[in-house]
N, C-alpha and C positions, 0 to 999 in steps of 0.2 A: 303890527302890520298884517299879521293873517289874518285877525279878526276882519281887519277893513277890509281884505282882499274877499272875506267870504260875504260879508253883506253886501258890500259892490256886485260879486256876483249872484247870489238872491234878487239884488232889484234890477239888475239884467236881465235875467234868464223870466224872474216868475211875472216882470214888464210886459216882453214879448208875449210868454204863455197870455194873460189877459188881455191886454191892450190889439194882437194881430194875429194871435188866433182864438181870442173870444172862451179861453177856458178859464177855470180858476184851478189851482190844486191847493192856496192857502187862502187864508180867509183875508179881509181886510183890514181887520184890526190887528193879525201876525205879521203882514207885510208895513204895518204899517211903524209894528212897536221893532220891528228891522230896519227901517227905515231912517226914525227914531234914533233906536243907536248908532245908526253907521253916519250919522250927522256930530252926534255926540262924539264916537270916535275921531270924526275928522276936524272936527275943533282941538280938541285934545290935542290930538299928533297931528299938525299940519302936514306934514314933509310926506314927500313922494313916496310912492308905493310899487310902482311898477305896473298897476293894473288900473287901466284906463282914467289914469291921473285927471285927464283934461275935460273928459267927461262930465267928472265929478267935483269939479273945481269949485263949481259954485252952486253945488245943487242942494236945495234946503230940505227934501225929502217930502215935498209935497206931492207928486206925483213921478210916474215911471214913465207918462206919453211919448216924453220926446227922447228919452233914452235909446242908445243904437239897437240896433239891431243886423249888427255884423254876421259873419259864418259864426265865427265860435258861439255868441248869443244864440244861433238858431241851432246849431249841432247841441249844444248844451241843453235846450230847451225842450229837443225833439226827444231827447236819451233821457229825459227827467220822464216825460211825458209816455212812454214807451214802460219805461218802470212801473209808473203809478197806473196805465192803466194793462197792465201785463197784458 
């Protein structure tokens, strides 16, 4: 369950970063073998998680475009962002 919960948020947070505001902090082929597993995990273990279940119900991990972009997604994103570029 935490693994899911951490790639769920990886292609939340690093979504946002690319897709609305135009950065990158990992490359395309990392986000995408995240991707990858967090599809893989959620065949695996079907069953709820607690983090953004419905979201991710039926997402095949081809892309991040249409994925939220709530407060927490942007607070996460901004504090990732803030880090990396100190």
């Amino acid at each position: 369950q935490e693994k899911i919960k951490q790639r769920r948020a990886q292609m939340l947070v690093h979504s946002y970063i690319y897709y609305r505001l135009d950065e990158t902090i990992v490359s395309d082929h990392q986000w995408q073998t995240w991707a990858d597993e967090l599809v893989a995990l959620q065949n695996e273990y079907p069953h709820p998680v607690g983090f953004y279940d419905i979201v991710f119900a039926s997402w095949d991990g081809s892309t991040g475009y249409h994925l939220p972009h709530d407060e927490w997604v942007v607070n996460k994103a901004n504090y990732i962002l803030r880090l990396c570029n100190g």
